[in-house]
Residue frames relative to the residue before (quaternion, step in Angstrom):
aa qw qx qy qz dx dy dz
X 1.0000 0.0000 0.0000 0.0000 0.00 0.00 0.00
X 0.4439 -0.7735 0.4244 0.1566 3.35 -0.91 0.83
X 0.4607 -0.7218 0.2878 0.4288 3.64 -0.14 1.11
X 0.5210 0.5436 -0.5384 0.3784 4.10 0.51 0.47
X 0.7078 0.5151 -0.2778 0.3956 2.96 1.30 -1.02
X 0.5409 0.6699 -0.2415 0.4476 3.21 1.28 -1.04
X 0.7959 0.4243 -0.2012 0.3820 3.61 0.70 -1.27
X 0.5217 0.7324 -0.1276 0.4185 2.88 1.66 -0.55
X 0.6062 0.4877 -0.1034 0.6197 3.17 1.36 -1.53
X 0.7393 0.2766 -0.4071 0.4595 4.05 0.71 -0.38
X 0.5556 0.5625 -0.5265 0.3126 3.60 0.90 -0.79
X 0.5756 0.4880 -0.4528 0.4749 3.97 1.14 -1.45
X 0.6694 0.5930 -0.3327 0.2992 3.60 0.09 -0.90
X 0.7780 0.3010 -0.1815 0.5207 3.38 0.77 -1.24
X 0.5881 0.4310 -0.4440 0.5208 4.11 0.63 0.03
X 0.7235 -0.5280 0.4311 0.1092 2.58 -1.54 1.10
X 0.7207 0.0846 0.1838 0.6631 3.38 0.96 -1.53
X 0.0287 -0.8052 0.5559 -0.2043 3.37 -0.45 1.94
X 0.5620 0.7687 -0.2945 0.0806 3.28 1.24 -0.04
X 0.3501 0.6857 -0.2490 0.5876 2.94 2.41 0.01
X 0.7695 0.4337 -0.2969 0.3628 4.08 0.58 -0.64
X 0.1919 0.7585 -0.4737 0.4043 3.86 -0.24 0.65
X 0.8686 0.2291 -0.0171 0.4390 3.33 -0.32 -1.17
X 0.3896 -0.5227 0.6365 0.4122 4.05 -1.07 -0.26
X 0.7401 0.1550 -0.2889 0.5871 4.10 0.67 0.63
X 0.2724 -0.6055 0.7193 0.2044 3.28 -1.46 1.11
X 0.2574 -0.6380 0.7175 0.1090 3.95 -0.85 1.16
X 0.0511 -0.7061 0.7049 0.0432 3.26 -1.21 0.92
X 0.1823 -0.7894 0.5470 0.2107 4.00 0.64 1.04
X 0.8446 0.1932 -0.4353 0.2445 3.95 -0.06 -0.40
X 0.5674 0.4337 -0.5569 0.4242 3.73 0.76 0.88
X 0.3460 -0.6436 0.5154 0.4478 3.49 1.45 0.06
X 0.6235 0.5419 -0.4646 0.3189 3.71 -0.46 0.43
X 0.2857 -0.6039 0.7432 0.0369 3.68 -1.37 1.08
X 0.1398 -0.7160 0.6837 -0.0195 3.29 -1.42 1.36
X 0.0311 0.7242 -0.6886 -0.0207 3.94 -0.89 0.11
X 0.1861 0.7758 -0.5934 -0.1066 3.54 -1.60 0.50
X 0.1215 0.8405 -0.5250 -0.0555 3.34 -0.78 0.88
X 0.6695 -0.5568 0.4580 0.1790 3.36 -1.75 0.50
X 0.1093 -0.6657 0.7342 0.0759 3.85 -1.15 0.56
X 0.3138 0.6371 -0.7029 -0.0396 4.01 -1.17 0.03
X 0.8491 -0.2427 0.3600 0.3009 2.57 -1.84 0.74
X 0.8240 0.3442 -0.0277 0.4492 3.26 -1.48 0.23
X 0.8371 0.1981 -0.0415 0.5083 3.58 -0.17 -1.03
X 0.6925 0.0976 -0.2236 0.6789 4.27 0.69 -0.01
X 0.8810 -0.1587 0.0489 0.4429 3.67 -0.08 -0.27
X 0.3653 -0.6942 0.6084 0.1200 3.59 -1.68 0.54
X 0.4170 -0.7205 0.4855 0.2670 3.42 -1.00 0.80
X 0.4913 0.6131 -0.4847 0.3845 3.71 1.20 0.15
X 0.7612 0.3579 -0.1751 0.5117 3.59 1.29 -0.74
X 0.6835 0.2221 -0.3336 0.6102 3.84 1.04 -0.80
X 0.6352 -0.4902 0.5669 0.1868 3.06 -2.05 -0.36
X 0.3946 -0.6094 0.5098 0.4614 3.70 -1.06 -0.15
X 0.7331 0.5690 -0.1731 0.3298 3.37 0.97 -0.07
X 0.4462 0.5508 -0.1277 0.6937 2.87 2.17 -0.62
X 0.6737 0.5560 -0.3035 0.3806 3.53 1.01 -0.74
X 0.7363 0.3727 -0.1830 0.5342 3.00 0.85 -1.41
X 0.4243 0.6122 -0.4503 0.4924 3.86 0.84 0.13
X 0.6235 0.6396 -0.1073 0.4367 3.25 0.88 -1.94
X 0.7924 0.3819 -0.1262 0.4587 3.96 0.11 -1.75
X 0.8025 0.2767 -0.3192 0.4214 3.46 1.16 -0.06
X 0.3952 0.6272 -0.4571 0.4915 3.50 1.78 0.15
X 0.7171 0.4045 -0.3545 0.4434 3.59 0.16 -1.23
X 0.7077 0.4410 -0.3308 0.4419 3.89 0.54 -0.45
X 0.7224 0.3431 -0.3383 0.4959 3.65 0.96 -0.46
X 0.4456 0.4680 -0.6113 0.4569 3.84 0.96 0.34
X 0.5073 0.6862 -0.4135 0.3173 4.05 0.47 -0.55
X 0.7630 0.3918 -0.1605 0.4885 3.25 0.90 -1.79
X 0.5682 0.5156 -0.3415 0.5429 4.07 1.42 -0.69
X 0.6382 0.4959 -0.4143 0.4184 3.81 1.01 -0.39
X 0.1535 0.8498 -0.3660 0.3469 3.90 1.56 -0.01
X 0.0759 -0.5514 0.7685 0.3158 1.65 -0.58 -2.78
X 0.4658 0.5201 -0.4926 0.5195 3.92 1.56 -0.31
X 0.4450 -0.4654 0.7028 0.3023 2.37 -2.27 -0.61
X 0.4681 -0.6346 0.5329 0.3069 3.47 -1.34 1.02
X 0.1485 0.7923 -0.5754 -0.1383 3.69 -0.69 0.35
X 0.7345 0.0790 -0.1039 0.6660 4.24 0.84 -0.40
X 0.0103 0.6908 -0.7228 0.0159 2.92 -2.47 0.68
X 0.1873 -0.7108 0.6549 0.1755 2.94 -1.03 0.52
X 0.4416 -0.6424 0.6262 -0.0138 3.55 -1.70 0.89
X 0.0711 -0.7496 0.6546 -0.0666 3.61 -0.60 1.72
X 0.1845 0.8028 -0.5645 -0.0522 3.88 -0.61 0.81
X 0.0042 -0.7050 0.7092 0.0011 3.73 -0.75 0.96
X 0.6785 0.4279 -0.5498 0.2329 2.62 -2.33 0.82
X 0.7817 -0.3440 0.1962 0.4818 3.33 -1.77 0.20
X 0.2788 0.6882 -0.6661 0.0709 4.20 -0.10 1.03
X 0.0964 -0.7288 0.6396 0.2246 2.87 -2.30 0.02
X 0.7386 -0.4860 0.1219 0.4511 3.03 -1.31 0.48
X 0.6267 0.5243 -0.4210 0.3938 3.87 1.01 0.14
X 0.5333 0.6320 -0.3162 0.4650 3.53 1.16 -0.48
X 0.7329 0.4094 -0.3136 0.4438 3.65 0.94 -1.33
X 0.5547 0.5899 -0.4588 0.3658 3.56 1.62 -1.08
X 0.7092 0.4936 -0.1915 0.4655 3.51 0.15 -1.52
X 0.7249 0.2793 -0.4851 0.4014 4.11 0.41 -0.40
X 0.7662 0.4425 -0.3329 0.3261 3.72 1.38 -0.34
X 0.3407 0.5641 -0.5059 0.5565 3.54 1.48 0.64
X 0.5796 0.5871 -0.3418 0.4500 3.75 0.53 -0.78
X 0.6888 0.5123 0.0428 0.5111 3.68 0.65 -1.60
X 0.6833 0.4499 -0.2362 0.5243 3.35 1.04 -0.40
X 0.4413 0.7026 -0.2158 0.5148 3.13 1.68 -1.16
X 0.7752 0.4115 -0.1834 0.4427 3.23 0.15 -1.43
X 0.6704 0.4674 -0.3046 0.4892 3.67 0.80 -1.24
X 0.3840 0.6733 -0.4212 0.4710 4.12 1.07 -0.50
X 0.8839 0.2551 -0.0787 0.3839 3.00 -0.12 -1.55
X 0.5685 0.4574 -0.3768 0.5707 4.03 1.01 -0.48
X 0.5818 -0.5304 0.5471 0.2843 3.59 0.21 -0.79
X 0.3257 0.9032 -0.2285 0.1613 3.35 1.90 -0.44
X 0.2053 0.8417 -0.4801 -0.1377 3.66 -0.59 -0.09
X 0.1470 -0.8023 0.4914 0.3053 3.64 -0.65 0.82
X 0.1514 -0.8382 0.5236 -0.0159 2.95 -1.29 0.83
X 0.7801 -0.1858 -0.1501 0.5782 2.97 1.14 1.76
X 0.0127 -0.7426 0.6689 -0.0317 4.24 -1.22 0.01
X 0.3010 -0.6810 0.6234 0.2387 3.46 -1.01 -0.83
X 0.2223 -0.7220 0.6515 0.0697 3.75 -1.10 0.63
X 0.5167 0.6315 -0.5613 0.1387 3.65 -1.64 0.47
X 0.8533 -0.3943 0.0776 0.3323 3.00 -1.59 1.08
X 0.3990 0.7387 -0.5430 -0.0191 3.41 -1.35 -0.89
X 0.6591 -0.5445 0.3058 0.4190 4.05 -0.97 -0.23
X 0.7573 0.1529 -0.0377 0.6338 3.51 1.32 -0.90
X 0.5082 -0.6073 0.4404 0.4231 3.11 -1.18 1.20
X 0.0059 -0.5414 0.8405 0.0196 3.79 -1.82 0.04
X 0.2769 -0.7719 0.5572 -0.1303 2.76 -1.43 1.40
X 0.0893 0.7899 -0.6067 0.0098 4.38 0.61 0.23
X 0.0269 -0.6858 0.7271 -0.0149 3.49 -1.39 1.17
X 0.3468 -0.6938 0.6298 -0.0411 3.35 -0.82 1.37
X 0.2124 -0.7968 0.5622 0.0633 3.77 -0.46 1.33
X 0.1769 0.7306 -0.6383 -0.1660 3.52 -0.67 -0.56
X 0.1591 -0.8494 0.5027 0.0235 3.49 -0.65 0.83
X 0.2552 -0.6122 0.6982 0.2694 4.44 -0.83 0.69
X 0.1886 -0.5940 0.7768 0.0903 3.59 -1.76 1.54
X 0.4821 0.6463 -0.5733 0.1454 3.91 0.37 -0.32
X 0.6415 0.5045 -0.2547 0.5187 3.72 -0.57 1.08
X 0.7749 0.3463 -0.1214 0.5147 3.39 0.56 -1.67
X 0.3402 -0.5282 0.7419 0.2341 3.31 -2.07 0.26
X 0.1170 -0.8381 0.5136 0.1417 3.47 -0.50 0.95
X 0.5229 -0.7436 0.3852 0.1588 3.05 -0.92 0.91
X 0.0379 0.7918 -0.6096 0.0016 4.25 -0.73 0.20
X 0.5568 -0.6813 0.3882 0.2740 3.25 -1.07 1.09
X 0.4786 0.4312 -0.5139 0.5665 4.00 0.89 0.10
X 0.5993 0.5037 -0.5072 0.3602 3.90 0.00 -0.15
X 0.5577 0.5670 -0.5233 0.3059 3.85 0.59 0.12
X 0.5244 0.7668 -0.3623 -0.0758 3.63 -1.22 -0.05
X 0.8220 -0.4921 -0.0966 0.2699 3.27 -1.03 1.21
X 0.5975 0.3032 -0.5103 0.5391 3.63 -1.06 1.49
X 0.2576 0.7321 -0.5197 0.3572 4.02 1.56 0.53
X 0.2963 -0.6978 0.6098 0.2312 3.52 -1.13 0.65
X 0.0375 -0.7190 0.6649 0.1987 4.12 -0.81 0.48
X 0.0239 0.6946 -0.7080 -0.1254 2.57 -1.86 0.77
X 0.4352 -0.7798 0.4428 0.0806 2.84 -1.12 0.53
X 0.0064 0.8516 -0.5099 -0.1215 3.90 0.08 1.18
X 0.6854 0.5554 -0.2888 0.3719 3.68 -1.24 0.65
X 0.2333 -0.6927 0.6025 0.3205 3.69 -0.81 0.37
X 0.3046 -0.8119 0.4952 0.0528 2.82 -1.83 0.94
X 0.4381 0.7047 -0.2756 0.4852 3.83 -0.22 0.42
X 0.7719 0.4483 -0.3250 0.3123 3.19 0.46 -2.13
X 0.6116 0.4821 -0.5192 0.3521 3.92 0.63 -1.65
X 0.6483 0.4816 -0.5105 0.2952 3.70 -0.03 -1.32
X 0.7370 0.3750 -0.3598 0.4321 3.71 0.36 -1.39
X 0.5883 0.3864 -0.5695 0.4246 3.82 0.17 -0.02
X 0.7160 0.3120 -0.4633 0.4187 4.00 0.37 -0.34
X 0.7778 0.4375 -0.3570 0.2760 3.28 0.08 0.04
X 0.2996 0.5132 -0.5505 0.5864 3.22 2.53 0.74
X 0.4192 0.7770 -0.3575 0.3044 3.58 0.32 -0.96
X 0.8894 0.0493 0.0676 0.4494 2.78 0.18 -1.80
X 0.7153 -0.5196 0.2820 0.3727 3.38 1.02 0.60
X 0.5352 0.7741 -0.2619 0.2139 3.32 1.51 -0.20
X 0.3046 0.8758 -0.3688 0.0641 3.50 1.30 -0.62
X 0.5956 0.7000 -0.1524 0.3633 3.05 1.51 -1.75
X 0.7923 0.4980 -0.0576 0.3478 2.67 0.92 -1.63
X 0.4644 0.6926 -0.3320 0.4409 3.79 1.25 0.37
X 0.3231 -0.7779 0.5112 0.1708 3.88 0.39 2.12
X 0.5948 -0.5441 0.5220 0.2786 3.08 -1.28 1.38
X 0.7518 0.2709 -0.4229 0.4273 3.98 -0.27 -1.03
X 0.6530 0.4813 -0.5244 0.2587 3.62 0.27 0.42
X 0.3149 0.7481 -0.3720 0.4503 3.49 1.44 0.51
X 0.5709 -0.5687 0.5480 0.2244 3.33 -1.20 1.47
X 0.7840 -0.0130 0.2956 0.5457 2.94 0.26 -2.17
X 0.6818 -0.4832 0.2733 0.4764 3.55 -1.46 1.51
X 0.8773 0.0946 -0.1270 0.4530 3.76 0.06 -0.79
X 0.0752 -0.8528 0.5150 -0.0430 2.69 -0.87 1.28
X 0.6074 -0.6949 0.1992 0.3294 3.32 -1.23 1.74
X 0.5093 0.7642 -0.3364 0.2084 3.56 1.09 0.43
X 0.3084 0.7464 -0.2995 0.5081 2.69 3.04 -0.81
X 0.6843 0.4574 -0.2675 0.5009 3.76 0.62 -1.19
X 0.6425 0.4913 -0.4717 0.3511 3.94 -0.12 0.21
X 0.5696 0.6016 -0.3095 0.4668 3.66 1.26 0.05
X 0.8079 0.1383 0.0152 0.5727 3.19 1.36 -0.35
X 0.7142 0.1140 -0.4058 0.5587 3.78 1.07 0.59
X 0.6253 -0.7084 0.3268 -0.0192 2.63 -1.02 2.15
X 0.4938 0.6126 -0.1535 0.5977 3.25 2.27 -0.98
X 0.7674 0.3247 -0.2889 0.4713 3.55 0.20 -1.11
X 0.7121 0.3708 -0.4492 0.3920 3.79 1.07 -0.15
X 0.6133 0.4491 -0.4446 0.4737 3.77 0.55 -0.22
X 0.5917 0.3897 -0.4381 0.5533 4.04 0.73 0.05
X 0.7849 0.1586 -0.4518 0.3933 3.60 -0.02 -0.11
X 0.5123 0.5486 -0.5293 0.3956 3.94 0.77 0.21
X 0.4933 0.6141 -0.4564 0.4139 3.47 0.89 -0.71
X 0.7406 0.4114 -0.3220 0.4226 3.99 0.52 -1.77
X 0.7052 0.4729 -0.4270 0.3109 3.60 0.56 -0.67
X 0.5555 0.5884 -0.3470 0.4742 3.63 1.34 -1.36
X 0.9017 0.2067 0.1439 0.3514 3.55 0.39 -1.63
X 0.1512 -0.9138 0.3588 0.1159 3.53 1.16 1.11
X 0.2130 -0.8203 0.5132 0.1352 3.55 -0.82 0.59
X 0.3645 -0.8320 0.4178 -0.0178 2.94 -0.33 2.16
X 0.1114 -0.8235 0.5399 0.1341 3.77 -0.75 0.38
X 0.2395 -0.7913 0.5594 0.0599 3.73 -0.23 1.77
X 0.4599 0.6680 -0.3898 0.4362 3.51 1.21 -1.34
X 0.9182 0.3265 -0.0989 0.2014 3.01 -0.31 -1.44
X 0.4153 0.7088 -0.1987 0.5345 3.53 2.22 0.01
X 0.6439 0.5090 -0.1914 0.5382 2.89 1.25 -1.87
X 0.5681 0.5995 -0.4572 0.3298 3.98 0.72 -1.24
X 0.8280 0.4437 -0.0702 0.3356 2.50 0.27 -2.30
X 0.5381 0.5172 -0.3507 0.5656 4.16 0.77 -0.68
X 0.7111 0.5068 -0.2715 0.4047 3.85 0.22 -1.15
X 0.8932 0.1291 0.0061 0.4307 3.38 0.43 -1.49
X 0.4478 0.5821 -0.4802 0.4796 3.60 1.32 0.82
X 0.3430 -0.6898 0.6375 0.0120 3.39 -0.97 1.68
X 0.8043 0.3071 -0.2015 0.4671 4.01 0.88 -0.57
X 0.7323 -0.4665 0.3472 0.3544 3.24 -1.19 0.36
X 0.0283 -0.7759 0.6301 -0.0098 4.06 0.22 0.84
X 0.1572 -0.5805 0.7696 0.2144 3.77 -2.10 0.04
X 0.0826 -0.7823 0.6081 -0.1063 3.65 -1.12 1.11
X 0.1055 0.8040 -0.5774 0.0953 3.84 -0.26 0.97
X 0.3512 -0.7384 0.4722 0.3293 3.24 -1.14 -0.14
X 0.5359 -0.6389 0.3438 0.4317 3.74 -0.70 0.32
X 0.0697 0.7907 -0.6083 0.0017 3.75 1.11 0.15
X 0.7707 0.2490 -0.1321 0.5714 3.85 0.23 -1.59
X 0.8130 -0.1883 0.2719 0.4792 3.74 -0.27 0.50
X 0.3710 -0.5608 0.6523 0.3498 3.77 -1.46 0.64
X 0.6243 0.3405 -0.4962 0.4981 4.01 0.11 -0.18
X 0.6214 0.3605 -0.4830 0.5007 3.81 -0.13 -0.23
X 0.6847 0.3292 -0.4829 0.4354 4.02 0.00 -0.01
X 0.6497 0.4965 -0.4664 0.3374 3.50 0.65 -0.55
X 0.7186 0.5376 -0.2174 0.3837 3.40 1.26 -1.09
X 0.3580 0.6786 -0.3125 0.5601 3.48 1.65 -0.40
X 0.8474 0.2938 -0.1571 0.4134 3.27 -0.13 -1.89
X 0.3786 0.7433 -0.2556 0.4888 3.98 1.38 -0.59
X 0.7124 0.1864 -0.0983 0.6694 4.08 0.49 -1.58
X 0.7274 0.2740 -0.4542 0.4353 3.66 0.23 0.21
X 0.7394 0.2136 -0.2993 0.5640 3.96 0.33 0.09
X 0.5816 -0.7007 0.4060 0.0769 3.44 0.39 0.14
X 0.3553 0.7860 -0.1401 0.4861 2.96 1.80 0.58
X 0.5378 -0.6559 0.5172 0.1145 3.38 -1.67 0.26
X 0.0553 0.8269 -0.5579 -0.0437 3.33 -0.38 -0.14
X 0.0994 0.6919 -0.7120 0.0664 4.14 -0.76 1.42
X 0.1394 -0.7119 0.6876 -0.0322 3.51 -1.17 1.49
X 0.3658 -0.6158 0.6868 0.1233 3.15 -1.81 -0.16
X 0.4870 -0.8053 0.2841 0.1835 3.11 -0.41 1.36
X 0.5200 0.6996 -0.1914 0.4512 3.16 2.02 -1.26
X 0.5893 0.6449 -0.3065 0.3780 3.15 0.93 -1.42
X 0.8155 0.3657 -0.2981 0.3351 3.38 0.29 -1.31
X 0.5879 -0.6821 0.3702 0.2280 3.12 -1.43 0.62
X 0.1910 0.7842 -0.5258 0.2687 3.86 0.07 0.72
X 0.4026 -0.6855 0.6064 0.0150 2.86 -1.41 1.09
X 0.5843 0.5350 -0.1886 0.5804 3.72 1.52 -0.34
X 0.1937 0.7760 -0.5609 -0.2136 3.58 -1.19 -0.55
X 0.1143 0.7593 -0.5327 0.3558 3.05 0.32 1.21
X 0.2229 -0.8716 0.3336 0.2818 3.53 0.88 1.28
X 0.7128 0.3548 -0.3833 0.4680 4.32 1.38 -0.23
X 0.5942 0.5385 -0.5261 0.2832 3.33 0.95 -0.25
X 0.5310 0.5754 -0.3352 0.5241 3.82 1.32 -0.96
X 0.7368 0.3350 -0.3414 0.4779 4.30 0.32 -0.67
X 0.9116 0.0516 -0.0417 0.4056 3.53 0.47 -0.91
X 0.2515 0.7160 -0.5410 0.3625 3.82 1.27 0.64
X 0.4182 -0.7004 0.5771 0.0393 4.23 0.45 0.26
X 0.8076 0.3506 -0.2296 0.4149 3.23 -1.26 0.45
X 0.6525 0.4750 -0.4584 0.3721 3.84 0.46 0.14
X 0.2900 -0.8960 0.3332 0.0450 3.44 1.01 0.29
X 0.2249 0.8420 -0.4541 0.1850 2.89 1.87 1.01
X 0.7604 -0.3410 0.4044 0.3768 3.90 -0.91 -1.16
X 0.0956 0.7543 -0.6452 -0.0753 3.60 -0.16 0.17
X 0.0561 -0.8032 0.5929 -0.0134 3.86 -0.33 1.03
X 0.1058 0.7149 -0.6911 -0.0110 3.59 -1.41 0.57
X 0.1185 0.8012 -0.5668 0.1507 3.47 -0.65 1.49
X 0.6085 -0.6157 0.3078 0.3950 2.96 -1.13 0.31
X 0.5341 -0.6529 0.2586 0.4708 4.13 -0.46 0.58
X 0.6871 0.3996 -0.5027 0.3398 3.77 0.92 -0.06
X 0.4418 0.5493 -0.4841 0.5183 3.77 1.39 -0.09
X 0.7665 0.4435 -0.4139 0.2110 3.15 0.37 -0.24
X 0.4446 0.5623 -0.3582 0.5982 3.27 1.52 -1.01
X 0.5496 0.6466 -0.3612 0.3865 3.76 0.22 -0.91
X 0.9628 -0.1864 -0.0568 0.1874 3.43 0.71 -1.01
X 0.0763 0.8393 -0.3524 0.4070 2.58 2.15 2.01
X 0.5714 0.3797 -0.5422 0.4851 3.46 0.88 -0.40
X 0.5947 0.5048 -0.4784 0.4034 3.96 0.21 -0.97
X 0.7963 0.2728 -0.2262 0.4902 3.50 -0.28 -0.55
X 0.1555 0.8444 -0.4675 0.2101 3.90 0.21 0.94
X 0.8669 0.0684 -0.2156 0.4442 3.01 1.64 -0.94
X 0.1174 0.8242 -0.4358 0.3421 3.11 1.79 1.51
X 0.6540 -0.5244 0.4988 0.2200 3.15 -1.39 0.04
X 0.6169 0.6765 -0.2220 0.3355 3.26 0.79 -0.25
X 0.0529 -0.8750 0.4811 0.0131 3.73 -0.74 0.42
X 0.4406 -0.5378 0.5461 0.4674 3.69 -1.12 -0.20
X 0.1240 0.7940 -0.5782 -0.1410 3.37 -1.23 0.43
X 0.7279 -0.5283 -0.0584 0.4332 3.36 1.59 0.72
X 0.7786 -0.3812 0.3409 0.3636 3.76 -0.84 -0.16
X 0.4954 -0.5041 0.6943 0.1354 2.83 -2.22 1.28
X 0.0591 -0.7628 0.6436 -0.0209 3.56 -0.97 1.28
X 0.7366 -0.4606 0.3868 0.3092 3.12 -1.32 0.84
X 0.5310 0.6727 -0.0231 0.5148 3.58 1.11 -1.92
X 0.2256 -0.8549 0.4591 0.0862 3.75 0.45 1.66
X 0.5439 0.6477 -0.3698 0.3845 3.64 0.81 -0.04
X 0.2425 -0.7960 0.5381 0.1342 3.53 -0.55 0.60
X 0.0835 -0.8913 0.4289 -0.1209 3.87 -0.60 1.80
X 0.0377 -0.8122 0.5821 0.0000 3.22 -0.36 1.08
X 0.8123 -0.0991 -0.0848 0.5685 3.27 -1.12 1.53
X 0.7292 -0.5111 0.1595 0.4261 3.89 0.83 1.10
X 0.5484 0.5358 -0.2622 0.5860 3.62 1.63 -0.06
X 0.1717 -0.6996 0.6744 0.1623 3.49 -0.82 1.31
X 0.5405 -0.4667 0.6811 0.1619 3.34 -1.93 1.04
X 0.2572 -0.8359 0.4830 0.0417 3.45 -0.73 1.79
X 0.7394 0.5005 0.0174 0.4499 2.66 1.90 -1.53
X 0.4934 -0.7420 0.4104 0.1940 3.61 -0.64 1.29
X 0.0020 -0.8191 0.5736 0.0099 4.40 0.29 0.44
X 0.5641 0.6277 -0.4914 0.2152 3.61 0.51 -0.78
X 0.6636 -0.4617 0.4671 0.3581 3.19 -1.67 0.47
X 0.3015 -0.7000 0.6469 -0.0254 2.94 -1.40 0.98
X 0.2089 -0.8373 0.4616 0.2053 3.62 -0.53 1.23
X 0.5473 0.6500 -0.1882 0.4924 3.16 1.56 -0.03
């Protein structure tokens, strides 16, 4: 067990009242309102040799509002915790960045806190409006569920690992297929500034939140792929109790590299499980979305891709 998981499992254990912990939103249904917080430090989610202070703060509130769109709410306030070694150009440039973001959601902050320390750490506080929506939780999947799957997967990892010089460094037996589209990032100049772009700058998907929250009548589970598309499946799996057989083809990916596309993290697409008339329900709407079928919740607790269960655990560790 990995120590998130691990820590996780005593904090439920050791509170008294846990009945709120589960999901990447606590849903509080009678103020109608979905909450989410999460953490950036230094070192361990991102480096300033590769992001910006501007890119950051663009960056610390995307990865928290894909949380509140995994719901099914709407993001509407946040507050903004920053510690560590800052100055007064770092805060200018990460909150012009952050503003950016709040422009375009509709966002407003409406307060944080600031103070010293050795490494930045970053805390974004969500607050989210459910009025309208059917919100979604990851024990709500179960078997004869359609998945779909919004977003391309693969790309963030390959932009960090242009980033960081890594390209080279990708073990042949972990290849789909003999050539793999990573051979091409040494030398089209395009495919690297599009897949730095997903890792620096995630592409969130409101459209598709709104669809699915609005016009699901049944109980659905919805995450995002923040930690890998196999960590949501496996997430959503121990909380409904479930199966999960995909098709590799299906998914969307711009890569084929068969772990960077399951467990490379960061593309923050959709992981959906609904029932199949919600679904039909609400495929025409989303026609020119990203998004696809990439197969079914199975009774059969084992999680299969292209009929071959995945033995081995890759996801990102936050630890």
């Amino acid at each position: 067990m990995k120590k998130e998981a691990a820590f996780l499992n005593i904090i439920s254990k050791t509170l008294s009242n846990s009945e709120f912990l589960g999901d990447d939103c606590a849903y509080l249904p009678e103020y109608n309102l979905v909450i989410s917080t999460d953490a950036l430090i230094q070192d361990v989610h991102f480096s300033l040799k590769t992001i910006s202070s501007y890119q950051l703060g663009k960056k610390a509130l995307l990865v928290n509002i894909s949380d509140i769109l995994a719901s099914g709410a709407v993001p509407k306030y946040l507050t903004i915790t920053l510690s560590g070694n800052l100055d007064e150009e770092f805060v200018e440039n990460f909150y012009k960045g952050a503003n950016e973001i709040c422009s375009s959601y509709g966002l407003k902050i409406i307060g944080g806190d600031l103070t010293g320390g050795d490494k930045i750490g970053i805390s974004v506080t969500v607050f989210g409006d459910t009025k309208g929506r059917n919100i979604s939780s990851r024990k709500n999947a179960k078997p004869g569920h359609t998945v779909l799957l919004a977003g391309y997967h693969g790309s963030s990892a390959a932009g960090f690992k242009i980033l960081n010089n890594m390209q080279e460094q990708l073990p042949s037996k972990q290849l789909l297929q003999k050539k793999d589209t990573a051979e091409c990032l040494l030398v089209r100049e395009d495919i690297k500034k599009e897949f730095i772009q997903a890792h620096l700058e995630p592409v969130l998907y409101p459209k598709i939140s709104k669809i699915v929250a609005e016009n699901c009548k049944n109980p659905y589970a919805m995450m995002d792929t923040s930690d890998g598309l196999y960590d949501g499946l496996k997430k959503i799996s121990e909380a409904s109790n479930v199966g999960f057989k995909i098709e590799y083809d299906k998914i969307l990916k711009k890569i084929n590299d068969f772990n960077t596309v399951m467990f490379g993290g960061e593309d923050y697409g959709l992981l959906i499980c609904l029932e199949k008339k919600d679904c039909e329900k609400i495929l025409p709407y989303l026609a020119d979305e990203n998004i696809t079928i990439i197969g079914e919740a199975t009774e059969e607790k084992r999680i299969l891709v292209d009929n071959k269960e995945i033995m081995e655990d890759l996801s990102y560790d936050h630890f």
